[in-house]
C-alpha positions in Angstrom: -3.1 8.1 -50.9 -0.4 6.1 -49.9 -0.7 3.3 -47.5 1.6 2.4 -44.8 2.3 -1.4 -44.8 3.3 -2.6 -40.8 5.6 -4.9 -40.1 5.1 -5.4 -36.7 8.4 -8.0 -36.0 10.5 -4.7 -37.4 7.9 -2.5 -35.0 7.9 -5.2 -31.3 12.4 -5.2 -32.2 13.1 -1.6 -32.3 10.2 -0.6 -29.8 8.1 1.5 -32.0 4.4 0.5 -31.3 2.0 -0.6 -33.7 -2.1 0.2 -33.6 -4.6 -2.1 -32.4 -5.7 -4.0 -29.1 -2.7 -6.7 -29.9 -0.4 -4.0 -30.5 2.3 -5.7 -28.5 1.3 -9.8 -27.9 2.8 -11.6 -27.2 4.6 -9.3 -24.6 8.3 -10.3 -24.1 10.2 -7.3 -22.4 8.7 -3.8 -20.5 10.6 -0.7 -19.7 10.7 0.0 -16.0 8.6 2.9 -16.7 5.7 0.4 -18.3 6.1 -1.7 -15.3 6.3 1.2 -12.1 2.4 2.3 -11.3 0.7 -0.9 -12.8 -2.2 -2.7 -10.6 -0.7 -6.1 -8.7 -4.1 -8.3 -8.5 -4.9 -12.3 -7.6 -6.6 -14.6 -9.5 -10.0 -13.1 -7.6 -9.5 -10.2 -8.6 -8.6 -8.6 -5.2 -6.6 -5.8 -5.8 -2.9 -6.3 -3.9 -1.8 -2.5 -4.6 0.7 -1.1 -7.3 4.0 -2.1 -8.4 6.7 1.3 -6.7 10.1 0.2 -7.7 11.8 -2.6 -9.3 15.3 -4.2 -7.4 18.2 -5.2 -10.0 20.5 -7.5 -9.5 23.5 -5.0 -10.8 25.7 -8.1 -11.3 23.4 -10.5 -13.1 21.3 -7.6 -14.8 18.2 -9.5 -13.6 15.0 -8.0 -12.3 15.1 -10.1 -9.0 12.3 -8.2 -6.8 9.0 -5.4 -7.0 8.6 -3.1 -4.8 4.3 -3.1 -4.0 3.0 -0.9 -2.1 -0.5 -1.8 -0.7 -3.2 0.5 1.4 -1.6 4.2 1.3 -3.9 7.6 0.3 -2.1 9.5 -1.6 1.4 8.5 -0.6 0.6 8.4 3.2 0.4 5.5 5.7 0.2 1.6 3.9 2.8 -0.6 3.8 5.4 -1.7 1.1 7.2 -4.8 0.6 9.3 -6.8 -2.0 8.4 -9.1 -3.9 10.0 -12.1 -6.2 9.6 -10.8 -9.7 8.7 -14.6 -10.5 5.6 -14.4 -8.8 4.3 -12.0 -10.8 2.3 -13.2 -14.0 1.1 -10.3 -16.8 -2.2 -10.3 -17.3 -2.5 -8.2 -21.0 -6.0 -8.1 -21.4 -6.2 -6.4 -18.4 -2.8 -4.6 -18.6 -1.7 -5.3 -14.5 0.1 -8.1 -12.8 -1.2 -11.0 -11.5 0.2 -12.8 -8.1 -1.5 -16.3 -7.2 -1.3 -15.0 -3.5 -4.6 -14.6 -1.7 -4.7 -10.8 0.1 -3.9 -12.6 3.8 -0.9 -14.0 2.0 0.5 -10.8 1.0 -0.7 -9.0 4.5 1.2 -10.8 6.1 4.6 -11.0 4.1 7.6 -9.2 5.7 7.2 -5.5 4.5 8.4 -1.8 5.7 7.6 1.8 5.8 7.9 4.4 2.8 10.9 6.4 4.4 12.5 3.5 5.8 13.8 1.0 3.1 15.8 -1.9 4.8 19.8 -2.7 3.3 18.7 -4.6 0.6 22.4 -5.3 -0.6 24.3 -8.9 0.0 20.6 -10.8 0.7 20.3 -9.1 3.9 18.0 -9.9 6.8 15.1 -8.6 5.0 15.6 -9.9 2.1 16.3 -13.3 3.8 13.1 -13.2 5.2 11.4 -12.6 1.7 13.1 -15.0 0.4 12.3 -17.9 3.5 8.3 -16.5 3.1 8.1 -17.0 -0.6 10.4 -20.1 -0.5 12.8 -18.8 -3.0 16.6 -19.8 -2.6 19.2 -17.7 -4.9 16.4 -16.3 -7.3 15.0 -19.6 -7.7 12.0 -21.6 -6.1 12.5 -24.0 -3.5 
């Protein structure tokens, strides 16, 4: 029987996975696809809701904001909001996102409804305000 050595610096560089509960730590880059759907959670525990969409900067290539949606059933009611991609943290033992935000934190961060996302081109007014409530000037904390 022939055996199948892994080389798992050839498997974590051309994306093919390897077996095992470590299969991909340390963790340096996710597709979008890992990242939409995954749990958003504090350091309590609390769940904060799931991560919807992720906002590119198209002229930098960087990932500057999630999309979270917290509270709906089954698509319906909740409320969705952005959120700096540097406040996330990845947890992968628990495979979910971590935010060091307690739940009134996050309540009460600027958000909108489903079917109406605000102009998020040119750091409009909404993304101002996410950016005055999470003190973060230009990408980058104040």
């Amino acid at each position: 029987m022939k055996t199948i050595e892994k080389n798992y610096d050839f498997d974590n560089k051309t994306g093919r996975n390897h077996e095992g509960p470590n299969a991909n730590i340390p963790v340096k880059r996710l597709t979008a696809g890992s990242i939409i759907g995954d749990n958003v959670e504090n350091y309590e525990g609390e769940n904060l809701g799931t991560i919807d969409d992720l906002m590119i900067n198209i002229q930098t290539g960087i990932v500057e904001y999630v999309v979270i949606e917290y509270g709906s059933f089954l698509g319906l009611g909740g409320k969705m909001f952005a959120i700096p991609f540097e406040e996330l943290e990845l947890d992968e033992e628990k495979e979910c996102f971590i935010v060091s935000r307690d739940m009134n934190y996050l309540k009460n961060a600027p958000g909108f409804d489903q079917n109406h996302w605000p102009d998020t081109n040119d750091h409009t007014e909404y993304l101002n305000q996410v950016t005055q409530y999470y003190q973060v000037a230009n990408g980058m904390y104040v």
